[in-house]
C-alpha positions in Angstrom: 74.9 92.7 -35.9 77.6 94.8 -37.1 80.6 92.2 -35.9 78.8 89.4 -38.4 80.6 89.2 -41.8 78.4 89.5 -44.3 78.6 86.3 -47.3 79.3 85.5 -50.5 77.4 84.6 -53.3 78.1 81.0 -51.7 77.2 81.7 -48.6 80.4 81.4 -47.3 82.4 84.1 -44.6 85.3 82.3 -44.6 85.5 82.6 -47.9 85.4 86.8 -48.2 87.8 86.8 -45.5 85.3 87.3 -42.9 84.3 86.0 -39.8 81.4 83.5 -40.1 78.2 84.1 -38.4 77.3 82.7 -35.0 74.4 81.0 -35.7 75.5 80.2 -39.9 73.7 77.2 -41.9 75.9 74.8 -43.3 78.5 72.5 -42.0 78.2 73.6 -38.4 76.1 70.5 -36.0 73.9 72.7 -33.8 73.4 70.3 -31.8 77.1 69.9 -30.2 76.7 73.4 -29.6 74.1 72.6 -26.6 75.9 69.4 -25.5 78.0 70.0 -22.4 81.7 69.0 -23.4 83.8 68.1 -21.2 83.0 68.3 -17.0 80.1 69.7 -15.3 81.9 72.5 -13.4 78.3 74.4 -12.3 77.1 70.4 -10.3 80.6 70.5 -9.4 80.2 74.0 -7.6 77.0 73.6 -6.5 78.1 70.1 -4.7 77.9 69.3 -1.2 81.6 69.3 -0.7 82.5 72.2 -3.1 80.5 74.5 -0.6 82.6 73.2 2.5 85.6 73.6 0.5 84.7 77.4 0.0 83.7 77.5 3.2 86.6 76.5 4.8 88.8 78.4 2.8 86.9 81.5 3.3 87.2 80.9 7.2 90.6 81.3 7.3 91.1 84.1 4.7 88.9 86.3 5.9 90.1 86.6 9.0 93.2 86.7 8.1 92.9 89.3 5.9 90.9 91.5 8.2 93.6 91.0 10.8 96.1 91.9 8.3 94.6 94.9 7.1 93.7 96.5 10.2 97.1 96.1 11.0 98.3 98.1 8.4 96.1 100.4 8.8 97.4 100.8 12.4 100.9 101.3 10.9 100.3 103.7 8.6 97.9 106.0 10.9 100.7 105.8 13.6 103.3 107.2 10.6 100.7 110.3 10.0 99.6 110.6 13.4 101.6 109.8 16.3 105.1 111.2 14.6 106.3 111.5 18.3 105.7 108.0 18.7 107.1 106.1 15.6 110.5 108.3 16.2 111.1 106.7 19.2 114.8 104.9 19.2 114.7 101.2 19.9 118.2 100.8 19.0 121.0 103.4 18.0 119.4 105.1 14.8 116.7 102.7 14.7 113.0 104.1 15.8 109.8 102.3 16.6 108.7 103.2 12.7 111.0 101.4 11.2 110.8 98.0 13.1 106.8 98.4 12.3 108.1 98.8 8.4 110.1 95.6 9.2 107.5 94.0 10.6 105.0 94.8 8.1 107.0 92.6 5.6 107.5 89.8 8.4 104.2 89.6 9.1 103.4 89.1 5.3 105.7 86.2 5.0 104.5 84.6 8.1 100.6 84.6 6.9 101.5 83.2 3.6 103.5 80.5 5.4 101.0 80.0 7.5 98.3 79.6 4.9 101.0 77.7 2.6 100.7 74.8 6.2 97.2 75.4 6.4 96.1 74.5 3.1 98.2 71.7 2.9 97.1 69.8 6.0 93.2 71.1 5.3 92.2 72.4 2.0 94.9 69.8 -0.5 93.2 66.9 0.6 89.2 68.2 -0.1 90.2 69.5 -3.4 91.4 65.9 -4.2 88.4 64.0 -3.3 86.4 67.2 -5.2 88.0 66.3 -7.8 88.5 62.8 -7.5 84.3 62.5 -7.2 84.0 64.7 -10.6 86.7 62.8 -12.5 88.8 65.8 -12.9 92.5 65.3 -12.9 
């Protein structure tokens, strides 16, 4: 263990202005080492109602991530592809490229807006009563 201080004469780390040992004799309780302090976050994930949570979520972000992917993909294989195309003029010097640009960061806003509503009026209220049964606040 070439991390482990070694000790003094006294058996102290601390003392020689090393770390102590994991697993040191002395003051240390080795018994609060195995007690679970605090919540039990692994029950809490393996729950009942944790696993619809993550379900739920992972309904709507995968989609929505697909859907937003695939759409920049198609963006950015029209730019290397299909030059003809994405120089079209929509409006004076404006071409079909540049509104998809545009669009690329409206449609970015809108998805996190619409997750920002969705979570609100779906996932807020589970993660309360998660946490509500575990006695986390």
């Amino acid at each position: 263990m070439p991390y482990v201080a070694q000790t003094t004469a006294t058996g102290n780390a601390r003392e020689s202005g090393g770390k102590p040992a994991l697993f040191e004799a002395g003051d240390s309780d080795t018994t609060a080492l195995r007690k679970p302090r605090g919540h039990d976050y692994v029950a809490i994930q393996r729950s009942e109602e944790f696993t619809r949570l993550r379900s739920r979520f992972r309904r709507f972000v995968f989609p929505m991530s697909a859907l937003f992917f695939a759409w920049y993909l198609v963006f950015v294989l029209l730019a290397a592809y299909a030059h003809d195309f994405m120089s079209i003029k929509v409006y004076g010097e404006i071409n079909v490229g540049m509104v998809m640009g545009l669009l690329q960061f409206v449609s970015t806003v809108a998805i996190c807006a619409a997750y920002l509503r969705w979570a609100k009026k779906h996932i807020d209220p589970q993660v309360a009563h998660v946490r509500e049964q575990a006695g986390v606040r």
